[in-house]
TIVO-930484 format. One record per residue: x, y, z of N, C-alpha, C in turn; residue in three letters. Coordinates in steps of 0.05 Angstrom, whole numbers, plus 5000, padded with zeros to 4 digits. Each point is the difference from the previous one (the first is absolute). Layout:
<atoms>
+------+------+------+-------+-------+-------+------+------+------+---------+
| n_px | n_py | n_pz | ca_px | ca_py | ca_pz | c_px | c_py | c_pz | residuo |
+------+------+------+-------+-------+-------+------+------+------+---------+
|    X |    Y |    Z |     X |     Y |     Z |    X |    Y |    Z |     ALA |
...
+------+------+------+-------+-------+-------+------+------+------+---------+
</atoms>
This chain:
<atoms>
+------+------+------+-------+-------+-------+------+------+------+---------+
| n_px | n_py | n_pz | ca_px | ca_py | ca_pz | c_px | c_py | c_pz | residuo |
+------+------+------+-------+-------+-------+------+------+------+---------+
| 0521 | 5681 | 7891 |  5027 |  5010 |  4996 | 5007 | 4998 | 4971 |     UNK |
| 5017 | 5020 | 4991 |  5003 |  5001 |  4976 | 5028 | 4988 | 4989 |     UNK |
| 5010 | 4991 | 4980 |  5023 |  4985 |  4993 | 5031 | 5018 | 5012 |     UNK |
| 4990 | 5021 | 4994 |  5026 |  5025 |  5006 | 4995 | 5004 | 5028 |     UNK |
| 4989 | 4993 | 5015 |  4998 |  5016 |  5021 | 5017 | 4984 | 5021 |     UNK |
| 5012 | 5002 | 5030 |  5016 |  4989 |  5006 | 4988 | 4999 | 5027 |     UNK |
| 4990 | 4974 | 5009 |  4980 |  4998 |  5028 | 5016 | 5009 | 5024 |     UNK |
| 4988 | 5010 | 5026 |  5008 |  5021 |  5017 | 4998 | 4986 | 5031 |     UNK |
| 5003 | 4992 | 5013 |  4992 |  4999 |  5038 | 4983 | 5020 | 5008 |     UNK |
| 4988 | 4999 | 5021 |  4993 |  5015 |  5015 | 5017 | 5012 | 5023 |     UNK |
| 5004 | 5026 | 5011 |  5024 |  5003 |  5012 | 4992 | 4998 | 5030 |     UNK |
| 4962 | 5015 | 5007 |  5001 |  5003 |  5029 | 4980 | 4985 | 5009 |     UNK |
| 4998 | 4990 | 5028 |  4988 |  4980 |  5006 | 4991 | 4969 | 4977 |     UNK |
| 5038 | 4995 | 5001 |  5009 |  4970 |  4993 | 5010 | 4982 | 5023 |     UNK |
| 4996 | 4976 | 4985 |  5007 |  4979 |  5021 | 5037 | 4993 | 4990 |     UNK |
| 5009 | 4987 | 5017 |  5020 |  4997 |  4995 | 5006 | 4982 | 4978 |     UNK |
| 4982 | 4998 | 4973 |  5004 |  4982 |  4985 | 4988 | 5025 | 4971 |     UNK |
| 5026 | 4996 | 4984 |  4998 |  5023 |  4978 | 4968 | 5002 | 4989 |     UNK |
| 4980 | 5022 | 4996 |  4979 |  5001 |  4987 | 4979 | 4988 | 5027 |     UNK |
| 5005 | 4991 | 5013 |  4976 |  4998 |  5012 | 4994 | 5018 | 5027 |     UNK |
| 4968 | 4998 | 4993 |  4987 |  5021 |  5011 | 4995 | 4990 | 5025 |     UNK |
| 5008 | 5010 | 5031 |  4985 |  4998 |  5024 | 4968 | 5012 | 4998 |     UNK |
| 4978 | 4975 | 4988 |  4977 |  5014 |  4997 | 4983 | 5013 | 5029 |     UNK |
| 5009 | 4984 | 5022 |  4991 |  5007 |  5014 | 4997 | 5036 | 5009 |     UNK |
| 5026 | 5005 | 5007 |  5001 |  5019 |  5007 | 4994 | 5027 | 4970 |     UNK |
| 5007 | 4991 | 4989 |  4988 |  5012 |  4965 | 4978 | 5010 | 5001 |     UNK |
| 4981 | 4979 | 5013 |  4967 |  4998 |  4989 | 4998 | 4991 | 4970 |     UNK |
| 5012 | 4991 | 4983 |  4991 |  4996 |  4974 | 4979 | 4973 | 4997 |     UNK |
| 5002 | 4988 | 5010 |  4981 |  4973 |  4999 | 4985 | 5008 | 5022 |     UNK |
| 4974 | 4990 | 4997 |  4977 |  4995 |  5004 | 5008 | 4973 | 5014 |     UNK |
| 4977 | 4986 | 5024 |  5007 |  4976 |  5016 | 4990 | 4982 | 4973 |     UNK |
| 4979 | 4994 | 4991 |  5000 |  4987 |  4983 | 5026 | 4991 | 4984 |     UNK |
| 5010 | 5018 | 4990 |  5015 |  4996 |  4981 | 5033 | 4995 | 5017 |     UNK |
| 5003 | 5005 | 5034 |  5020 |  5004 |  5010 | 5010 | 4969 | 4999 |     UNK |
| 4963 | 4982 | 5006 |  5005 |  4975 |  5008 | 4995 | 4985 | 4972 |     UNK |
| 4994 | 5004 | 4981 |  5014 |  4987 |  4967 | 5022 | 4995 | 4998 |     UNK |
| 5013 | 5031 | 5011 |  5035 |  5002 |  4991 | 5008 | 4969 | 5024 |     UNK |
| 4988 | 5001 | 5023 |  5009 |  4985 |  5015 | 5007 | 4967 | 4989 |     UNK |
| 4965 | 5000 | 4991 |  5000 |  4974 |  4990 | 5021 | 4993 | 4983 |     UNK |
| 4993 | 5020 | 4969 |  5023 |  4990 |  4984 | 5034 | 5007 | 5009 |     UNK |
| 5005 | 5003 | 5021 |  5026 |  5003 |  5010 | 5012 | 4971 | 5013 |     UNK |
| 4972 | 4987 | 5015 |  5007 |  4973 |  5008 | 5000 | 4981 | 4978 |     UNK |
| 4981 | 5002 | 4980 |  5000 |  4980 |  4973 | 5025 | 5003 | 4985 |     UNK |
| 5016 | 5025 | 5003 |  5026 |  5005 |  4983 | 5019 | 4970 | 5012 |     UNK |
| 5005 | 4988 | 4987 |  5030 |  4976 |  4992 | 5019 | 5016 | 4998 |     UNK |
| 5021 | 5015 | 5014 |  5025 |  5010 |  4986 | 5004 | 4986 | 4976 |     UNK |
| 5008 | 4973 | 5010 |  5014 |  4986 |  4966 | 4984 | 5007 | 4978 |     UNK |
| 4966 | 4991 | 4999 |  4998 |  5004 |  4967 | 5007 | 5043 | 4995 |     UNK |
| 4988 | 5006 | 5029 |  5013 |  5034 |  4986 | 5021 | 4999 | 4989 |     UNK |
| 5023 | 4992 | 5009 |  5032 |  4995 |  4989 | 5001 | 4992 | 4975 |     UNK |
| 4982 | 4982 | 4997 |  5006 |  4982 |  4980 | 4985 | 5021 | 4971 |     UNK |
| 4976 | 5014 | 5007 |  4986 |  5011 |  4981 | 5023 | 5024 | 4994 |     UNK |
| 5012 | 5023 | 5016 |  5009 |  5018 |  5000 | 5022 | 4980 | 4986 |     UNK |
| 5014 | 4987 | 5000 |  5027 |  4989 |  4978 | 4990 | 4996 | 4971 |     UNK |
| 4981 | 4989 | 5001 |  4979 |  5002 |  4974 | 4999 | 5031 | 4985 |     UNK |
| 4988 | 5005 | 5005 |  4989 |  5028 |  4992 | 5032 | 5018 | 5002 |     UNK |
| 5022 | 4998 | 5020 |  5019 |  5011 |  4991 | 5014 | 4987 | 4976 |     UNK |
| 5007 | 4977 | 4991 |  5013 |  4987 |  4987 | 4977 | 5006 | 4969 |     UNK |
| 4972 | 4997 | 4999 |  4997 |  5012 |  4982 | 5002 | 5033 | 4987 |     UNK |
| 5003 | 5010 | 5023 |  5015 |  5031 |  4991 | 5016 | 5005 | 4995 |     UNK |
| 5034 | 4982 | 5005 |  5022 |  4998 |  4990 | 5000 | 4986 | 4967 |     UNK |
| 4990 | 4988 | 4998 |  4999 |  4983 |  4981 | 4978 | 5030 | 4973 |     UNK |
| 4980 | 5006 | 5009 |  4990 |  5018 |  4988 | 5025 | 5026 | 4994 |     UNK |
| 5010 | 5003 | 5022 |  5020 |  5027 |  5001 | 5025 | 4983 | 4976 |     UNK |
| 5013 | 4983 | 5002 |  5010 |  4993 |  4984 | 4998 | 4992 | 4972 |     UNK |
| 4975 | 4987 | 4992 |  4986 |  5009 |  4977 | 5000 | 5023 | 4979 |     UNK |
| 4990 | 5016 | 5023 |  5003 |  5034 |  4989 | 5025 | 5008 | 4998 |     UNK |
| 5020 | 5001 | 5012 |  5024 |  5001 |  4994 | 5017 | 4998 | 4984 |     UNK |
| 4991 | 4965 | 4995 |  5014 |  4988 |  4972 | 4984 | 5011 | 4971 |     UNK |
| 4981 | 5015 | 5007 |  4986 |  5003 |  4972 | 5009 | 5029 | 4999 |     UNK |
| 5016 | 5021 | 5016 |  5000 |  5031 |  4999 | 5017 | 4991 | 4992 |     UNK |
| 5023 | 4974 | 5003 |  5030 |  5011 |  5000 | 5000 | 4985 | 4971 |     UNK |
| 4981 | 4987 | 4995 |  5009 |  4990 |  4970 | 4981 | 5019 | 4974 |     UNK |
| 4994 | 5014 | 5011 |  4981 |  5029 |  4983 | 5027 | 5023 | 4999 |     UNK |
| 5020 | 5006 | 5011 |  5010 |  5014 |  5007 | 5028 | 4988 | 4983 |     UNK |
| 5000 | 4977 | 4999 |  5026 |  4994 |  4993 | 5006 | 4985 | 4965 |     UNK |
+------+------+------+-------+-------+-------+------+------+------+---------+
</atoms>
Protein backbone atom coordinates (compact mmCIF):
# COMPACT_ATOMS: atom_id res chain seq x y z
CA UNK A 1 0.00 0.00 0.00
CA UNK A 2 1.15 3.25 -0.82
CA UNK A 3 1.34 6.35 1.67
CA UNK A 4 -1.55 8.24 -0.35
CA UNK A 5 -3.59 5.57 -0.86
CA UNK A 6 -6.60 5.06 1.48
CA UNK A 7 -7.17 1.13 2.53
CA UNK A 8 -10.65 -0.32 1.34
CA UNK A 9 -13.05 -3.54 2.85
CA UNK A 10 -14.16 -6.00 0.92
CA UNK A 11 -17.89 -5.57 0.15
CA UNK A 12 -19.21 -9.23 -0.95
CA UNK A 13 -19.04 -12.30 0.79
CA UNK A 14 -18.00 -10.56 4.32
CA UNK A 15 -18.38 -11.60 7.66
CA UNK A 16 -20.05 -9.52 9.96
CA UNK A 17 -16.80 -8.01 11.14
CA UNK A 18 -15.46 -4.95 8.84
CA UNK A 19 -12.67 -6.39 6.21
CA UNK A 20 -13.03 -9.79 6.90
CA UNK A 21 -13.26 -12.33 4.48
CA UNK A 22 -15.77 -15.48 4.89
CA UNK A 23 -12.89 -17.66 3.35
CA UNK A 24 -14.82 -20.42 3.32
CA UNK A 25 -17.37 -19.77 1.10
CA UNK A 26 -14.81 -17.35 -0.95
CA UNK A 27 -12.49 -20.23 -1.66
CA UNK A 28 -9.49 -17.94 -1.13
CA UNK A 29 -7.44 -20.14 1.29
CA UNK A 30 -6.29 -23.26 0.63
CA UNK A 31 -6.92 -25.91 3.85
CA UNK A 32 -3.43 -25.63 4.67
CA UNK A 33 -3.36 -22.22 5.01
CA UNK A 34 -7.35 -22.21 6.24
CA UNK A 35 -5.93 -24.10 9.39
CA UNK A 36 -2.68 -21.52 10.00
CA UNK A 37 -5.22 -18.77 9.93
CA UNK A 38 -6.90 -21.07 12.52
CA UNK A 39 -3.97 -21.59 14.55
CA UNK A 40 -2.80 -18.08 14.66
CA UNK A 41 -6.39 -16.99 15.46
CA UNK A 42 -6.27 -19.11 18.71
CA UNK A 43 -2.58 -17.80 19.64
CA UNK A 44 -4.05 -14.15 19.11
CA UNK A 45 -4.25 -12.50 23.05
CA UNK A 46 -6.78 -9.74 22.32
CA UNK A 47 -4.86 -7.66 25.02
CA UNK A 48 -1.32 -7.69 23.62
CA UNK A 49 -3.31 -6.93 19.95
CA UNK A 50 -4.85 -3.93 21.91
CA UNK A 51 -2.04 -3.08 23.40
CA UNK A 52 0.24 -3.24 20.06
CA UNK A 53 -2.54 -1.39 17.93
CA UNK A 54 -2.35 1.69 20.82
CA UNK A 55 1.34 1.62 20.17
CA UNK A 56 1.63 1.89 16.64
CA UNK A 57 -1.44 4.34 16.79
CA UNK A 58 0.04 6.66 19.35
CA UNK A 59 3.19 6.54 17.35
CA UNK A 60 1.34 7.88 14.31
CA UNK A 61 -0.22 10.68 16.23
CA UNK A 62 2.82 11.70 17.63
CA UNK A 63 4.55 11.33 13.99
CA UNK A 64 1.35 13.23 12.51
CA UNK A 65 2.00 15.85 15.00
CA UNK A 66 5.57 16.28 14.46
CA UNK A 67 4.89 16.94 10.88
CA UNK A 68 2.52 19.38 11.69
CA UNK A 69 4.49 21.41 14.03
CA UNK A 70 7.27 21.59 11.46
CA UNK A 71 4.66 22.74 8.22
CA UNK A 72 3.14 25.20 10.59
CA UNK A 73 6.43 26.64 11.74
CA UNK A 74 7.86 26.72 7.83
CA UNK A 75 4.85 28.56 6.98
CA UNK A 76 4.82 30.97 9.67
Amino acid sequence: MFPDMTPTFPRFRVSGHAGAVQSEEAGFLSATNKDRVQELHAQTNPADLTRNINRIQQALIASAKDKTIALRDQVS
